[in-house]
C-alpha positions in Angstrom: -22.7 50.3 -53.5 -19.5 48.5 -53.0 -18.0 51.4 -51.1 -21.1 51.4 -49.0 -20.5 47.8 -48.4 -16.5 48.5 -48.0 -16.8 51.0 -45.6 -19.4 49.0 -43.5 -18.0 46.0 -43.2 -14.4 48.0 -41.9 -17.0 49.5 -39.3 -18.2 46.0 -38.2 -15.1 44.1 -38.2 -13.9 44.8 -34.6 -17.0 43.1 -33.1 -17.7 40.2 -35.6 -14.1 39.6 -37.3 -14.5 36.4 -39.0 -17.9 37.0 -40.9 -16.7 40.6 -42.2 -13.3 39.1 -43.0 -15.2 36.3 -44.7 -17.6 38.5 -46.7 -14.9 41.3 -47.3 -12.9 39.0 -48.8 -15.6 38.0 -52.2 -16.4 41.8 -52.0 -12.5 42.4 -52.8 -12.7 39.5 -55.5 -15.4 41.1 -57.5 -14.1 44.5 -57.2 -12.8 45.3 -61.2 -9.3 45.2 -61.5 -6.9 47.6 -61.2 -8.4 49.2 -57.8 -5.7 48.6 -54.8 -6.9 46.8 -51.8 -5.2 45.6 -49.0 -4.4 41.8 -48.1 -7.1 41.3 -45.2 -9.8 43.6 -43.5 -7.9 43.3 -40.3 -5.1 45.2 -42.2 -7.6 47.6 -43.7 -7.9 51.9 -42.9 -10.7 53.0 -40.1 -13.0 54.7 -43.1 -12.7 58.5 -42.6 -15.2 60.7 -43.8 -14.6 64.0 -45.9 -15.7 67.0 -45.4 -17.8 67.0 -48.4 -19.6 64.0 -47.6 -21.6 65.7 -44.8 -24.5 66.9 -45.3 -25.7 69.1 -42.6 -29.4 69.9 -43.6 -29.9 66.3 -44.0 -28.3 65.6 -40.0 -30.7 68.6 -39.0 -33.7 67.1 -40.7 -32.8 63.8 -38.9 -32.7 65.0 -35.7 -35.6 66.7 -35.6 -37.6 63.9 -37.2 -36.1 62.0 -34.4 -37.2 64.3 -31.7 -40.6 64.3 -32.6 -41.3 60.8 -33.0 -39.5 60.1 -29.7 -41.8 62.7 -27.9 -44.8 61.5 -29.7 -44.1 58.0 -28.5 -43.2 59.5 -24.9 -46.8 61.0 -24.9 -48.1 57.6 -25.7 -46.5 55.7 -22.6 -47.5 58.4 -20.3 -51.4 58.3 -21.7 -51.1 54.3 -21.4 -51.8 54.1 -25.6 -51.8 50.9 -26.7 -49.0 50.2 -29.0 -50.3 49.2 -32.2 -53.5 52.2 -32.2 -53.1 55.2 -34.0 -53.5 58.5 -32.7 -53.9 61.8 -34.5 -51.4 64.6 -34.4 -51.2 68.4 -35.5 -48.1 69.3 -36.3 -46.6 73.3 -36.6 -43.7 73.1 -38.1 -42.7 76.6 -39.3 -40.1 76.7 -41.9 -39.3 73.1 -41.3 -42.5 72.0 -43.3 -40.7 70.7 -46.2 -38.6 68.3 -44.2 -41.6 66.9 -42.5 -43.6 66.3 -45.1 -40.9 64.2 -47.2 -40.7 62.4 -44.2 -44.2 61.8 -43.7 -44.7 58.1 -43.8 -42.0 57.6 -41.5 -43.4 60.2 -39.3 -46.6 58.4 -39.2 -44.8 54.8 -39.2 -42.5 55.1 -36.5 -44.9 57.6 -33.9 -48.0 55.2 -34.4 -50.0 58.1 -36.0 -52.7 57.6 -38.5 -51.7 59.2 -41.8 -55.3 60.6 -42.2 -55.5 62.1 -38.9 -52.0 63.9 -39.8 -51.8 67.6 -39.8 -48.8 69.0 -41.5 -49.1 73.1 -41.1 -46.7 75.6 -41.3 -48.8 77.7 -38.9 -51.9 77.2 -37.0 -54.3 79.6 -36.6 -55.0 78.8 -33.1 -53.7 76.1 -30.6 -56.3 73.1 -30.5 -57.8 72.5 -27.3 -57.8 69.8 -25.1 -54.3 68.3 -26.4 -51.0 67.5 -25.0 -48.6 70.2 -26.6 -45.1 69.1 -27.6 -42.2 71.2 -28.7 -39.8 69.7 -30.6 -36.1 71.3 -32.4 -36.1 74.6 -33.9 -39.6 75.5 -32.1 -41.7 72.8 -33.8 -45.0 72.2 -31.9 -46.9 69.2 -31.9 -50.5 68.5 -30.5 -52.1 65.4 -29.7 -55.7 65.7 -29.3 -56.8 64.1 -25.9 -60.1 62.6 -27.3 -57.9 60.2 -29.2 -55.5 59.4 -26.5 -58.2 58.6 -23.4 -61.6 58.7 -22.4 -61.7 61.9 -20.9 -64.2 61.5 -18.1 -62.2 58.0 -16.6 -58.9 60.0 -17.4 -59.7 63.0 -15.3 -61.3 60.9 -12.3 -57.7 58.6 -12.9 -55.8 62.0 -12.3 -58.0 63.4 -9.8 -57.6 60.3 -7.3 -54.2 60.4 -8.0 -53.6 63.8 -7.1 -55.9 63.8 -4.1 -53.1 60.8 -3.2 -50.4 62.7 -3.5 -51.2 66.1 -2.1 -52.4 63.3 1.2 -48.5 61.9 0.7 -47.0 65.8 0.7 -49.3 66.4 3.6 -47.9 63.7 5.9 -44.2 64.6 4.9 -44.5 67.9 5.6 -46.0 67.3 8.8 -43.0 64.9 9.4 -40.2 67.3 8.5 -42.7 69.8 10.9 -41.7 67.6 14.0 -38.6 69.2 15.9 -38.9 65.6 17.5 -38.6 63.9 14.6 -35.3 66.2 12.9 -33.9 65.6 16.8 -34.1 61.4 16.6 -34.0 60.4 13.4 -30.7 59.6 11.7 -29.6 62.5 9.4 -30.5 59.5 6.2 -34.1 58.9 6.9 -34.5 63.1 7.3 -33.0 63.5 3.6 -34.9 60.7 2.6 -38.4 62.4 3.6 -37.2 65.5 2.1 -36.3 64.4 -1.1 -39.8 62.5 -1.1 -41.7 65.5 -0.4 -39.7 67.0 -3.3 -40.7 64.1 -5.7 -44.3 64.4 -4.7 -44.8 68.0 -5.0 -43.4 67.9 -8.7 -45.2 65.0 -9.3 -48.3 67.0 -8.4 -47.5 69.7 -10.4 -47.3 67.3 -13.5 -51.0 66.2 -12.5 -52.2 69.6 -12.1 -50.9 70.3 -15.7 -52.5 67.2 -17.0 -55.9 68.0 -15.7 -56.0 71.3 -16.8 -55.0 70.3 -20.3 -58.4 68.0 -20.1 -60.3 70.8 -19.0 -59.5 73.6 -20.9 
């Protein structure tokens, strides 16, 4: 623990030098006897880490922790969840089961998911329907099951206005970019700016497209 403590307050005491130098200092005083130590923190070696104190399964178990719950969370925004409900979530993790399930609470802590509604699988036997799919590291799936996320029927008339809007908004900048008179007068700028505006609006209707198909299939 006191190494812990060392090594962090070395790692802190560039941006809040007085406290660390403060604490660092009773930290030294109760250290037992014998153990060298310099005069002050300021004075004190960067900590460097050895090779034997990494632990690579544990970085990789991290990281894909991480990606889930930041893709999970992701899905959330886009769907408009509110931030304290809990959703359910099937999980397919493969050969990374293990790691997700000793991570569990955290899982279902830090994504918002209700532990109940939490399907841990190594395989599925089919896809569930009418979810939002997300792949995470090493080929780990996750589905969120729409029925928890929306109400289907005010989602899919929220998707289909917006993508009658912007297949209207493609419409009209195609029929700009159509006009030899408008390439010919307008400044080079304001061309390039309904081009990249057509391009933003035809991928933002393919993302609706995908999003009402998911509700329908």
């Amino acid at each position: 623990l006191v190494r812990v403590l060392d090594g962090g307050l070395r790692l802190l005491h560039p941006y809040m030098p007085f406290v660390t130098e403060e604490i660092w200092q009773h930290l030294k005083a109760a250290w037992p006897a014998g153990e060298s130590w310099p005069d002050a923190l300021i004075i004190a070696p960067w900590p460097e880490a050895g090779e034997d104190e990494i632990d690579e399964q544990a970085e990789n178990g991290m990281a894909l922790l991480m990606d889930l719950i930041r893709q999970i969370r992701n899905a959330r925004a886009e769907y408009e969840v509110t931030p304290g409900r809990p959703i359910a979530a099937i999980v397919s993790a493969g050969d990374r089961l293990p790691e997700l399930e000793a991570q569990r609470g955290l899982l279902a802590f830090l994504a918002r998911v209700d532990d109940a509604q939490l399907t841990l699988a190594s395989v599925l036997a089919e896809k569930p329907r009418r979810a939002v799919a997300l792949v995470a590291a090493d080929g780990v799936e996750a589905y969120l099951p729409l029925a928890g996320l929306v109400d289907l029927e005010q989602e899919a008339a929220r998707l289909q206005k917006a993508l009658d809007e912007t297949r209207q908004e493609i419409r009209r900048a195609q029929g700009m970019l159509a006009n030899e008179s408008f390439l010919a007068r307008a400044p080079a700028h304001v061309v390039q700016q309904q081009r990249d505006r057509l391009e933003e609006q035809q991928e933002r209707q393919t993302r609706l497209e995908a999003r009402l198909q998911a509700l329908e299939s």
